[in-house]
C-alpha positions as a Markdown table, in Angstrom:
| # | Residue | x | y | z |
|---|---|---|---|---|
| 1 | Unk | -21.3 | -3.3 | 17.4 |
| 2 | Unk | -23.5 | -0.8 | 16.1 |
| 3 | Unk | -23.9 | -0.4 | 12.3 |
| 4 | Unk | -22.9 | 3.4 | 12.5 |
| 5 | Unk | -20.2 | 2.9 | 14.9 |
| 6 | Unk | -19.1 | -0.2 | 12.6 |
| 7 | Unk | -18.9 | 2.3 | 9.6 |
| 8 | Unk | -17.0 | 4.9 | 11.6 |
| 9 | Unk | -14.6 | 2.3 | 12.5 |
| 10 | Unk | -14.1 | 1.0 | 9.3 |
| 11 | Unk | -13.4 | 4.6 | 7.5 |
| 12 | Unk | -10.7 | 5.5 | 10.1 |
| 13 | Unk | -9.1 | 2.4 | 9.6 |
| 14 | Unk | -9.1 | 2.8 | 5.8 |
| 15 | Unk | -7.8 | 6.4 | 6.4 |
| 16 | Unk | -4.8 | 4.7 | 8.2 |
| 17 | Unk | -4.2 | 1.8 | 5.9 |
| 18 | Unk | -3.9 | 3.9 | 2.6 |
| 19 | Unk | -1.9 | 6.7 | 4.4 |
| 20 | Unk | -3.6 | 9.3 | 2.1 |
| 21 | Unk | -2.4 | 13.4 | 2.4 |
| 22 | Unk | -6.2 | 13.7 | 3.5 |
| 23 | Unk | -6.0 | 12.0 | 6.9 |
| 24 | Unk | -7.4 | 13.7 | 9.2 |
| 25 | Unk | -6.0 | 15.0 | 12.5 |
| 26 | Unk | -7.4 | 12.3 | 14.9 |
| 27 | Unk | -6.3 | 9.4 | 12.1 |
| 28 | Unk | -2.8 | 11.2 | 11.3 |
| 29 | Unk | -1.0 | 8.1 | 12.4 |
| 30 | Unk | 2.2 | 7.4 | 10.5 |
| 31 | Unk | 1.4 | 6.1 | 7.1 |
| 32 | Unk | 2.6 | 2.9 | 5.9 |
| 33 | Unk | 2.2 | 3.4 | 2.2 |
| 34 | Unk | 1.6 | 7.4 | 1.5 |
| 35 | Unk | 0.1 | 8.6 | -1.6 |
| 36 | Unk | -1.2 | 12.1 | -3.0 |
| 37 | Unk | -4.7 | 9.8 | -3.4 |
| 38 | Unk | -7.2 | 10.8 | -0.6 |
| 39 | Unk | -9.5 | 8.3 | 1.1 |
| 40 | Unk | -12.6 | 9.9 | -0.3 |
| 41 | Unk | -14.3 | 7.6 | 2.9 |
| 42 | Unk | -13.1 | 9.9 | 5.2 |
| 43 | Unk | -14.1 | 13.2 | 3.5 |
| 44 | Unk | -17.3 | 15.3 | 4.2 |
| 45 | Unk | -19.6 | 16.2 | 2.2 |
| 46 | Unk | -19.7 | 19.9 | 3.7 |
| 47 | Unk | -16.4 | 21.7 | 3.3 |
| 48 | Unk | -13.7 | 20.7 | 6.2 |
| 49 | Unk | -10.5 | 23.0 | 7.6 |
| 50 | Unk | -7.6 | 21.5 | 8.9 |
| 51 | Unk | -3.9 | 22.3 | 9.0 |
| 52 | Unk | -1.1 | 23.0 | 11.6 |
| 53 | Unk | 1.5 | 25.5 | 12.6 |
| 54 | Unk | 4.9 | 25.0 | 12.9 |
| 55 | Unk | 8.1 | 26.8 | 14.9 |
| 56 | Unk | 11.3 | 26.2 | 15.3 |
| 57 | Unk | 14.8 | 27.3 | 17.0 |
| 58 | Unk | 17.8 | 26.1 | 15.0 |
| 59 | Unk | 21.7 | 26.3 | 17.0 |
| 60 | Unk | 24.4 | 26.1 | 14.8 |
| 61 | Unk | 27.9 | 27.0 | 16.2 |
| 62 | Unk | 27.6 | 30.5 | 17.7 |
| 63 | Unk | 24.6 | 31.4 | 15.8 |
| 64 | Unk | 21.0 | 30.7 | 16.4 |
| 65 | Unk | 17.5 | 30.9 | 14.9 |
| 66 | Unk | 14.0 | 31.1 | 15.5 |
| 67 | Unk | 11.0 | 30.6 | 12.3 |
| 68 | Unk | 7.9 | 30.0 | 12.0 |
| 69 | Unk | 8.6 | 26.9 | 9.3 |
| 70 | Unk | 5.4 | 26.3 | 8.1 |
| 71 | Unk | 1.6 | 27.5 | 8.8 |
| 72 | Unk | -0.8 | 25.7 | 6.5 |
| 73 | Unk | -4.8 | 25.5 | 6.4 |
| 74 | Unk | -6.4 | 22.9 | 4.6 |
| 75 | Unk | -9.7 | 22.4 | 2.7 |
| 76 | Unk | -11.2 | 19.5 | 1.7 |
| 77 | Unk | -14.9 | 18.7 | 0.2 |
| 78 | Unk | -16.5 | 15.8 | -1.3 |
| 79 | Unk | -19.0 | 17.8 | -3.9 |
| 80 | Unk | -20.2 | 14.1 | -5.3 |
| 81 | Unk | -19.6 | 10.3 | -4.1 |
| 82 | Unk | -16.8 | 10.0 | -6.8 |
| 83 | Unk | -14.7 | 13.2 | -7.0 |
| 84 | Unk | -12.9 | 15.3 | -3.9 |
| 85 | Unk | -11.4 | 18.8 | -4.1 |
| 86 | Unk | -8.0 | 19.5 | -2.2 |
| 87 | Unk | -6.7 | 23.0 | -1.3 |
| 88 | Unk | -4.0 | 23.6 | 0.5 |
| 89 | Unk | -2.4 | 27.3 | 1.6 |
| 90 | Unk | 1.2 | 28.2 | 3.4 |
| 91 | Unk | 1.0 | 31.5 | 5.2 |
| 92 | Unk | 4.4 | 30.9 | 6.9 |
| 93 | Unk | 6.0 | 33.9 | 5.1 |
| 94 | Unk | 3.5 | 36.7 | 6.5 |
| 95 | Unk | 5.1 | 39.4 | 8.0 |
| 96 | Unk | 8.8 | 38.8 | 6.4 |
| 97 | Unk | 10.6 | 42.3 | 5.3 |
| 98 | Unk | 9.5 | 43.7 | 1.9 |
| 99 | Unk | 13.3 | 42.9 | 0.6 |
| 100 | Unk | 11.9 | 39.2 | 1.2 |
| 101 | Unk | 11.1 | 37.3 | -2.5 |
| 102 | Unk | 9.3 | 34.5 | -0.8 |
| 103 | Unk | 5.5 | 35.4 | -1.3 |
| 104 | Unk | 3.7 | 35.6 | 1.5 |
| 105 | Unk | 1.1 | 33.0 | 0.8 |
| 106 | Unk | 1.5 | 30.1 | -1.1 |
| 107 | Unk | -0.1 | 27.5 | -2.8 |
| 108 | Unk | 1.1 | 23.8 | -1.7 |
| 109 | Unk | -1.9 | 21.7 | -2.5 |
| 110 | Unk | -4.6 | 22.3 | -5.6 |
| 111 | Unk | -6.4 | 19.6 | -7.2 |
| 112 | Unk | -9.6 | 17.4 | -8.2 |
| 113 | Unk | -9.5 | 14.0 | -7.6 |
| 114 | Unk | -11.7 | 11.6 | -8.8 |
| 115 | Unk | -12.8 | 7.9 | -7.8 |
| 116 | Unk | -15.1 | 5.1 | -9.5 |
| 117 | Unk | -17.6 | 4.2 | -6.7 |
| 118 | Unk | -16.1 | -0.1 | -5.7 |
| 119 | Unk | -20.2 | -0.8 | -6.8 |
| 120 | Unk | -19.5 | 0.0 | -10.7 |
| 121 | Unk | -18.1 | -3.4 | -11.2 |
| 122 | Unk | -16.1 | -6.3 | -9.9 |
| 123 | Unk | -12.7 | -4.6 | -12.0 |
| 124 | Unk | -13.6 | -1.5 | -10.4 |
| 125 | Unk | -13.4 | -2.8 | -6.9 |
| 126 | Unk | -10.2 | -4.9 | -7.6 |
| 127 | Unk | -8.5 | -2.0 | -8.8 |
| 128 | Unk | -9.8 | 1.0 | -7.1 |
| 129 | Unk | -8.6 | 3.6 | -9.9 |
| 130 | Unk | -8.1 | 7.1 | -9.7 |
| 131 | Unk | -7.4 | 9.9 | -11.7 |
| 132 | Unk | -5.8 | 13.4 | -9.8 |
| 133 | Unk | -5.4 | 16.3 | -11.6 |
| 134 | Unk | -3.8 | 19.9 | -10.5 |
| 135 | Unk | -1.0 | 20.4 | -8.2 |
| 136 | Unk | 0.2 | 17.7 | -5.7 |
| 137 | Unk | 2.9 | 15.5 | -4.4 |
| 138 | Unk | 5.0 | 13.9 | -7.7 |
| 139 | Unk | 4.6 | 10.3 | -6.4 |
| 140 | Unk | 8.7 | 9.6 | -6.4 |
| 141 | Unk | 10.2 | 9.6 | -2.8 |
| 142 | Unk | 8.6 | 7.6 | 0.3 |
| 143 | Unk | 10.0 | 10.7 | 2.9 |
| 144 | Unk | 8.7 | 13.8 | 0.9 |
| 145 | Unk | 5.2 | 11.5 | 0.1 |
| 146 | Unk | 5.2 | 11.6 | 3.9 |
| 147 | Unk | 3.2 | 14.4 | 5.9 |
| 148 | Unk | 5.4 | 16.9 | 7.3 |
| 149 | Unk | 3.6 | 17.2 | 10.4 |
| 150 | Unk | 4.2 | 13.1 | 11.2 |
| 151 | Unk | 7.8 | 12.9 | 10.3 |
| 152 | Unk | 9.7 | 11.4 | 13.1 |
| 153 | Unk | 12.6 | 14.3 | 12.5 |
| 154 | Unk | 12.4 | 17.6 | 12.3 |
| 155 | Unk | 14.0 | 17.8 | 9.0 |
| 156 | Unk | 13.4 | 15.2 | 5.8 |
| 157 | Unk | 17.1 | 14.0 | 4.7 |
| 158 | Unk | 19.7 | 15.6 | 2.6 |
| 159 | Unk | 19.4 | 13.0 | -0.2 |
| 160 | Unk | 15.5 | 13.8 | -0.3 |
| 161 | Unk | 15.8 | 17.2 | -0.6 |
| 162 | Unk | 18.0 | 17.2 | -3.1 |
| 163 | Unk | 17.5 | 14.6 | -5.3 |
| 164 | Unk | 13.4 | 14.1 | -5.3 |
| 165 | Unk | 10.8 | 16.3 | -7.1 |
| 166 | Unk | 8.7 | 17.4 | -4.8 |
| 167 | Unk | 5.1 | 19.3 | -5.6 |
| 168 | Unk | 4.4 | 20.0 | -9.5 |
| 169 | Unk | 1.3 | 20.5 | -11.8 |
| 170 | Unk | -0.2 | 17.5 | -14.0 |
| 171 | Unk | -2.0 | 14.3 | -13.9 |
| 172 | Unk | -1.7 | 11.2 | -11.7 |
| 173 | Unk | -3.7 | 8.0 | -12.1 |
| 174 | Unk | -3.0 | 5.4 | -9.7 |
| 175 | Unk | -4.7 | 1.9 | -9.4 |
| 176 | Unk | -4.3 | -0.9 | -6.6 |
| 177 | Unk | -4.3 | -4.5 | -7.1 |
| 178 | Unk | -6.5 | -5.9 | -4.3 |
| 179 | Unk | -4.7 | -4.2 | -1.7 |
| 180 | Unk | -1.2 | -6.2 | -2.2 |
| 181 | Unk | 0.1 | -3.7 | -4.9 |
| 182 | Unk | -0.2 | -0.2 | -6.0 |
| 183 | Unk | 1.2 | 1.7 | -9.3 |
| 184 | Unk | 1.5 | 5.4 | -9.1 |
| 185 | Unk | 2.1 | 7.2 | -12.3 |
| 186 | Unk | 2.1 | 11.0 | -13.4 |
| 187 | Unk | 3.0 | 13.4 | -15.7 |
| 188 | Unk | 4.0 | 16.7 | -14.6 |
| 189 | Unk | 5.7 | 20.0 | -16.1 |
| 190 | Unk | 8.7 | 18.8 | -14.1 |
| 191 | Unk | 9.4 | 23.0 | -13.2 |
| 192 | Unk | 7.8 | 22.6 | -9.4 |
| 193 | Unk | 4.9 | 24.2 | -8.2 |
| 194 | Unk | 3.3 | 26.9 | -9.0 |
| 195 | Unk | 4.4 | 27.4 | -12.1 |
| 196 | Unk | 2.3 | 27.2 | -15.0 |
| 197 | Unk | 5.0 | 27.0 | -18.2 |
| 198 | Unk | 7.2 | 24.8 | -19.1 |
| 199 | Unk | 10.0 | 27.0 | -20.6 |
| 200 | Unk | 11.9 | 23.4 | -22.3 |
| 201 | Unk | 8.7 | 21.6 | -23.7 |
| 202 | Unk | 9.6 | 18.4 | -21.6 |
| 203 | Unk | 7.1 | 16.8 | -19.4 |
| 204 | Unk | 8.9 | 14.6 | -16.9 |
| 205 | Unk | 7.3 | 11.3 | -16.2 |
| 206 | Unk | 7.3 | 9.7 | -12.7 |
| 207 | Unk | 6.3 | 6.6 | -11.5 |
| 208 | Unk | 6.1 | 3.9 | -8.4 |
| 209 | Unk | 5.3 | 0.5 | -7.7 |
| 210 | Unk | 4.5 | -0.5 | -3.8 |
| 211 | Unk | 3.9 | -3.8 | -2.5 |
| 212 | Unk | 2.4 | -4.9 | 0.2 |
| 213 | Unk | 3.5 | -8.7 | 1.5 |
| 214 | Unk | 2.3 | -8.0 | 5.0 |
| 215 | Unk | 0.0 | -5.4 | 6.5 |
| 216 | Unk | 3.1 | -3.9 | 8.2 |
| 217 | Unk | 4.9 | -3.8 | 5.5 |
| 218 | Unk | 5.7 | -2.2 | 2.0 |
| 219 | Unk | 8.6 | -2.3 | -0.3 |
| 220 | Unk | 8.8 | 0.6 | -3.2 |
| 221 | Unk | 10.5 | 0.7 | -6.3 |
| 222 | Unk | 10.5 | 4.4 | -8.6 |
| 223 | Unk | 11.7 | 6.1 | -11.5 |
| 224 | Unk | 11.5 | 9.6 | -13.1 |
| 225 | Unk | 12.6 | 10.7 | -16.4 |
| 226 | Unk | 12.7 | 14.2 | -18.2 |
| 227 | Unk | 15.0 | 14.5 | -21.0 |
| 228 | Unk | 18.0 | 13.4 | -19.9 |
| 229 | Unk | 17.0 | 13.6 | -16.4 |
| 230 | Unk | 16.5 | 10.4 | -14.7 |
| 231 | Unk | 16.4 | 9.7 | -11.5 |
| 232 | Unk | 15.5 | 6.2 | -9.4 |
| 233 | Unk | 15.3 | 4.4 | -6.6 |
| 234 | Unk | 13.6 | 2.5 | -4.4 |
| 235 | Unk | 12.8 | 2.1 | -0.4 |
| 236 | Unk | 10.7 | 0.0 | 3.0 |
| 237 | Unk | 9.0 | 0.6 | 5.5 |
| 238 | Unk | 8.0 | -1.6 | 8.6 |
| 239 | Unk | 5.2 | -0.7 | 11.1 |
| 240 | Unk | 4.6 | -2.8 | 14.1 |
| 241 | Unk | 3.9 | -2.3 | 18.0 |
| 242 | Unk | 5.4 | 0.7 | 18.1 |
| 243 | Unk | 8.6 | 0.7 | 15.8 |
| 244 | Unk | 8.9 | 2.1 | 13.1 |
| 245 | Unk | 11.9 | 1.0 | 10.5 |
| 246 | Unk | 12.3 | 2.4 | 7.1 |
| 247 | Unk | 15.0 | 3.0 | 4.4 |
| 248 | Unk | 15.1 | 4.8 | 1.1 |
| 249 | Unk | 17.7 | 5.0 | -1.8 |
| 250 | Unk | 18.0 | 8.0 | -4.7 |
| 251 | Unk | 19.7 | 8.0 | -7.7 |
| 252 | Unk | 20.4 | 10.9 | -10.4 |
| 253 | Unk | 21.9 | 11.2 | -13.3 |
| 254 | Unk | 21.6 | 13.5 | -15.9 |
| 255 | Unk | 22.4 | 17.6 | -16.9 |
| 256 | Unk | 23.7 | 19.5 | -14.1 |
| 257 | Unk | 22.1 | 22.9 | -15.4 |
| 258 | Unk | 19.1 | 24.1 | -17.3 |
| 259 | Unk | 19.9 | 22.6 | -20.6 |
| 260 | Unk | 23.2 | 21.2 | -19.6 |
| 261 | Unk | 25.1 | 24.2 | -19.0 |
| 262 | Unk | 26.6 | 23.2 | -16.0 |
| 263 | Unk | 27.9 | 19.9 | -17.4 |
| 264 | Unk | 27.2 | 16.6 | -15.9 |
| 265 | Unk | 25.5 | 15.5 | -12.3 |
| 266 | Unk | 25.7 | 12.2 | -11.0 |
| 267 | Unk | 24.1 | 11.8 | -7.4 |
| 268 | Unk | 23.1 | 9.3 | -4.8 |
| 269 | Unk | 22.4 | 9.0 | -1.4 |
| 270 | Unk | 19.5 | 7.6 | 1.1 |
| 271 | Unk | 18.7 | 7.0 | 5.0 |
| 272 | Unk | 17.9 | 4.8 | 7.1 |
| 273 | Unk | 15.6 | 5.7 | 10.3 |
| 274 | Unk | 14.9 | 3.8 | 13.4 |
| 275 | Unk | 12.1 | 5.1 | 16.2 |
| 276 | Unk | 9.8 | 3.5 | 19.1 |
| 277 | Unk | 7.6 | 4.9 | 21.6 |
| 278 | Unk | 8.6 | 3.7 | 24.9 |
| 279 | Unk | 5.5 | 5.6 | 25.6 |
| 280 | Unk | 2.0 | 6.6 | 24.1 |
| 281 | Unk | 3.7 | 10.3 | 24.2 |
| 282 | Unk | 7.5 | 9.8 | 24.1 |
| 283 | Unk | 9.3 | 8.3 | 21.2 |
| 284 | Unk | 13.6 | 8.3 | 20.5 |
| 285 | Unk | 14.4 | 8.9 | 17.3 |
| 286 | Unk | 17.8 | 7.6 | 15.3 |
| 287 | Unk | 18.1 | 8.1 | 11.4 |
| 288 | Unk | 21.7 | 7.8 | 9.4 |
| 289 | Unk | 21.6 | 9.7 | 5.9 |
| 290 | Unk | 24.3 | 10.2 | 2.8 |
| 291 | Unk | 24.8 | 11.8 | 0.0 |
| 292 | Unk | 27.2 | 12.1 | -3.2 |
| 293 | Unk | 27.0 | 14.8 | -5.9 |
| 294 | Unk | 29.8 | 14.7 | -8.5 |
| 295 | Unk | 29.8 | 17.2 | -11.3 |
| 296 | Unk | 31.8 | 17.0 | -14.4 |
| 297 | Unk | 32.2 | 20.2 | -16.7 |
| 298 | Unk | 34.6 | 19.4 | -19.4 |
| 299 | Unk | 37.7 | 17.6 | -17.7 |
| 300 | Unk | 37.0 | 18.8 | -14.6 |
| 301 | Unk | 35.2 | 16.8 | -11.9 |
| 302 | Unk | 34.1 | 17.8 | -8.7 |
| 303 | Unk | 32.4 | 16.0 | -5.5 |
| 304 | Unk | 30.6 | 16.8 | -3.0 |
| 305 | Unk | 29.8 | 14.4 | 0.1 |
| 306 | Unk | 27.6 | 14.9 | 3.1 |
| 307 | Unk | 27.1 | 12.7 | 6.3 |
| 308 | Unk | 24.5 | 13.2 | 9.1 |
| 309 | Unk | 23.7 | 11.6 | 11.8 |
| 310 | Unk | 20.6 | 12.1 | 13.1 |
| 311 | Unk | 19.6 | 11.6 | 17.6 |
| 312 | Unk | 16.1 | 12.9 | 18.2 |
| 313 | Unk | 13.5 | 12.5 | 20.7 |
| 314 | Unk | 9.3 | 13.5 | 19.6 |
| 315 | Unk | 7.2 | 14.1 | 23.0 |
| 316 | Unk | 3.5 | 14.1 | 22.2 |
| 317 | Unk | 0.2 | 14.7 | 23.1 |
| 318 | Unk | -2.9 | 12.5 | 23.1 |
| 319 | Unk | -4.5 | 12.3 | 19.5 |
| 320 | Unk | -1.1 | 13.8 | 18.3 |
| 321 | Unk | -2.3 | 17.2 | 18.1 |
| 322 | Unk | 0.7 | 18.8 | 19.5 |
| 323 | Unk | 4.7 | 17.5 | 18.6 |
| 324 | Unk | 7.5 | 18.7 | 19.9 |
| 325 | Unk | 10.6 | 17.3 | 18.5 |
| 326 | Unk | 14.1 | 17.6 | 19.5 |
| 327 | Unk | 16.8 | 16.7 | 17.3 |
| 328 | Unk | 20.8 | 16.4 | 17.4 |
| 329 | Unk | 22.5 | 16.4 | 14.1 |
| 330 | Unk | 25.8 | 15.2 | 13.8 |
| 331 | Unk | 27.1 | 16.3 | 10.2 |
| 332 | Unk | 30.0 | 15.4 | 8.2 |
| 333 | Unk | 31.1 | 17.2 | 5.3 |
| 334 | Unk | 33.6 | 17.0 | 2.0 |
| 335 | Unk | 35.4 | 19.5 | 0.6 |
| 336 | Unk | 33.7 | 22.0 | 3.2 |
| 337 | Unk | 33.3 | 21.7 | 6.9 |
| 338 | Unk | 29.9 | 21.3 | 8.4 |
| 339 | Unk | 29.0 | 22.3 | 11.9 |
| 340 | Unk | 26.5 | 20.1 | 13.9 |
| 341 | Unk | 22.8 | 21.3 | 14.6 |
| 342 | Unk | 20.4 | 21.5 | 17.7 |
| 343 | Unk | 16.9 | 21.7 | 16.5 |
| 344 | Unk | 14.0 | 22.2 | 18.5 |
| 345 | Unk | 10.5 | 22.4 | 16.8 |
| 346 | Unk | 6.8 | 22.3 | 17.9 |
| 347 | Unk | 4.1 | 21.5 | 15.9 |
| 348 | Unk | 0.5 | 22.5 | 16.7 |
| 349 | Unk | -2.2 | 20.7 | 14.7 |
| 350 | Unk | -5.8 | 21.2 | 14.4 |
């Protein structure tokens, strides 16, 4: 094999073993163990522009509708061998009415990462250390870690949603233990992105362990912590010929309000997801999700519980640059009643 070929080779295959957000389109395969650290391999030198567009009919009952979900662009740059720069932009909301309060760009992805070249030292390549600071992904749950534009359903799970951070402003240093192991920690304002204060002086604190016992396999355990806020968990996922299997637990307890206002919330929930591709471009979809909220003011407790089945099928094109997913959600709902959902979505990615 050629030596350049050899090293072209071996960077998409490191793109696709770490699972990084910085993948890019042609190596966008699933990720078995996704981080907010990029493969700094795979990043040029010159500035690079990626993203993908997203749209989507939703049928609900007798109602129906059509968005435009999410429209991001990407930038990425590798100034020097040891640090990257991340930007990432959402223009989904151009064009809403002026009664809208969504902006109509926003800022998803902003932040310097930086890497110890493996030839500093023998530690250094064991470990492979790295050090993010700005806004990205809190490193807490293994669906929302997960690109949106790979998911194998249109939607990320109740439980997710509800009960994981998502985006936030801080520091992450993460550090891998000759490949087997890797330990994700941060410290974030804990108010979500885009927002610079942090009205209650607590910093929330997130972190997660990932082992590897095969290379198709890894098997998380996390935990999260601001105030009385804590939330954990832990989750798998299985890649091999095809199939993918994964599962993923959340638990939360802690205030219900800012400051405890709103009593006491005690949640949990998690899914379970099944998918193979019969083909290179077909793949059937089956995930199971639940949730539990209870909330107790004073004497009075209330609960909230949510089941959804999940029967999907993703058709797509060579190199994955165009998705369309179809999805049948079968919910079930207490006290309320919830109606089931046909969603049809199409992602375009460049």
């Amino acid at each position: 094999m050629p030596r350049a070929t050899g090293r072209s080779l071996r960077r998409l295959l490191g793109a696709v073993a770490i699972g990084g957000a910085g993948a890019t389109p042609l190596a966008a395969q699933y990720p078995l163990s996704p981080t907010p650290v990029l493969p700094l391999s795979v990043i040029s030198r010159t500035p690079t522009f990626s993203g993908y567009v997203s749209a989507r009919e939703t049928l609900r009952g007798d109602s129906a509708t059509f968005t435009i979900n999410r429209a991001r662009i990407t930038l990425q740059v590798l100034p020097v061998r040891f640090a990257a720069l991340r930007l990432q932009v959402d223009f989904s909301a151009i064009g809403r009415t002026n009664g809208d309060t969504v902006p109509a760009t926003l800022l998803t992805d902003a932040y310097v990462e930086l890497v110890l070249p493996d030839t500093s030292s023998p530690g250094v390549r064991f470990f492979h250390p790295a050090l993010v600071v700005g806004q990205f992904r809190t490193p807490f749950s293994l669906e929302y870690l997960t690109p949106f534009s790979v998911l194998a359903t249109a939607n990320r799970s109740q439980p997710v949603d509800r009960l994981s951070t998502r985006r936030d402003l801080g520091a992450l240093a993460q550090v891998r233990f000759a490949g087997v192991a890797t330990l994700t920690g941060a410290v974030v304002n804990g108010e979500g992105p885009n927002r610079i204060s942090n009205p209650d002086g607590k910093q929330m604190a997130v972190g997660r362990l990932t082992f590897s016992p095969a290379p198709s396999l890894a098997l998380s355990a996390k935990w999260l912590g601001q105030g009385d806020d804590h939330r954990w968990g832990y989750d798998g996922r299985w890649l091999a010929n095809g199939l993918i299997l994964e599962g993923e637990v959340i638990e939360r307890g802690g205030p219900a309000g800012a400051g405890g206002t709103s009593g006491r919330l005690d949640a949990n929930g998690g899914y379970v997801l099944a998918a193979y591709k019969l083909r290179p471009w077909l793949q059937p979809v089956l995930k199971w999700e639940r949730l539990r909220e209870s909330t107790s003011v004073a004497t009075v407790a209330t609960e909230r519980r949510l089941t959804t089945t999940t029967y999907g099928i993703n058709v797509v094109a060579p190199n994955e640059h165009l998705r369309f997913q179809l999805d049948w959600l079968v919910n079930s709902a207490h006290p309320t009643r919830a109606r089931d959902e046909l969603v049809a979505q199409l992602q375009a990615i460049f």
